[in-house]
C-alpha positions in Angstrom: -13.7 6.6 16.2 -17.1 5.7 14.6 -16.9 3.4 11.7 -19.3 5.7 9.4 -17.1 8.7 10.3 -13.8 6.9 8.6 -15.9 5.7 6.1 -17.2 9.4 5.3 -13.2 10.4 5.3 -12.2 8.1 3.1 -15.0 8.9 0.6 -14.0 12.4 1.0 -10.3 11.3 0.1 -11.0 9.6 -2.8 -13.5 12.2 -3.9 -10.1 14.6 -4.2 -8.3 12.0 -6.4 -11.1 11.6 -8.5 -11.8 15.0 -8.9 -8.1 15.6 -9.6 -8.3 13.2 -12.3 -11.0 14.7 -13.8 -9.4 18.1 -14.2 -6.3 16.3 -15.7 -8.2 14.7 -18.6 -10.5 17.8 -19.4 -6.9 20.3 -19.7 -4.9 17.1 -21.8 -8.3 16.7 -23.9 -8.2 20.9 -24.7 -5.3 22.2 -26.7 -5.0 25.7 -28.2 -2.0 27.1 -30.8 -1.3 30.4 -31.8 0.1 29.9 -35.2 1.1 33.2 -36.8 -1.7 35.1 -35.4 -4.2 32.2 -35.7 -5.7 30.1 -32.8 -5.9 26.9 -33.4 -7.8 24.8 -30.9 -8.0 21.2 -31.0 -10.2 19.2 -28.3 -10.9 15.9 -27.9 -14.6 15.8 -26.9 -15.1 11.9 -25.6 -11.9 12.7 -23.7 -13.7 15.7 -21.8 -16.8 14.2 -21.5 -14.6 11.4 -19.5 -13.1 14.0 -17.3 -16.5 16.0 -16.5 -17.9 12.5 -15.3 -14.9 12.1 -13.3 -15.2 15.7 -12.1 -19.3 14.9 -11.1 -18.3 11.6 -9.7 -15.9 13.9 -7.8 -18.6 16.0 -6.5 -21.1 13.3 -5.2 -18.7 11.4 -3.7 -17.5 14.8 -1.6 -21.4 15.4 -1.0 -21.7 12.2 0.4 -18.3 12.3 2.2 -19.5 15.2 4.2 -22.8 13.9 4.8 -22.1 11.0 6.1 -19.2 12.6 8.7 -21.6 15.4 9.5 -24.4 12.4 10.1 -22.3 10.7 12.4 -21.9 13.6 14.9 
C-alpha cells in the first residue's frame, strides 16, 4: 500500500471525529424551552463558533483526505 494513500485514510478518519465533535458542541451550545407556551432559547455563541470551526476543519481535512487517496491512484 502506498504511503500517501494511508496517509489520505487517516486524514479522512480523523476528519469524521473532528467533524463529529463539531456537531456535538454546536447542539450542547443551542438549547430551546418551552415554558408555558413560551420558547425560550438560550445559545452559547463562542461555544458554536468553536464547533463550526471544528465542523470546517472537518470539511478540509475530508477534501484533502480524498484528494490525496484519489492522487495516489
Amino acid at each position: 500500500m502506498n504511503p500517501s494513500k494511508i496517509i489520505g485514510i487517516i486524514l479522512i478518519v480523523i476528519s469524521l471525529g473532528v467533524g463529529y465533535i463539531g456537531i456535538n458542541k454546536i447542539a450542547d451550545n443551542t438549547k430551546e424551552i418551552n415554558f408555558l407556551g413560551l420558547k425560550i432559547n438560550a445559545s452559547n455563541e463562542s461555544g458554536k463558533q468553536q464547533g463550526y470551526l471544528y465542523l470546517g476543519l472537518g470539511v478540509i481535512l475530508l477534501v484533502g483526505g480524498i484528494y490525496t487517496v484519489n492522487k495516489s491512484k
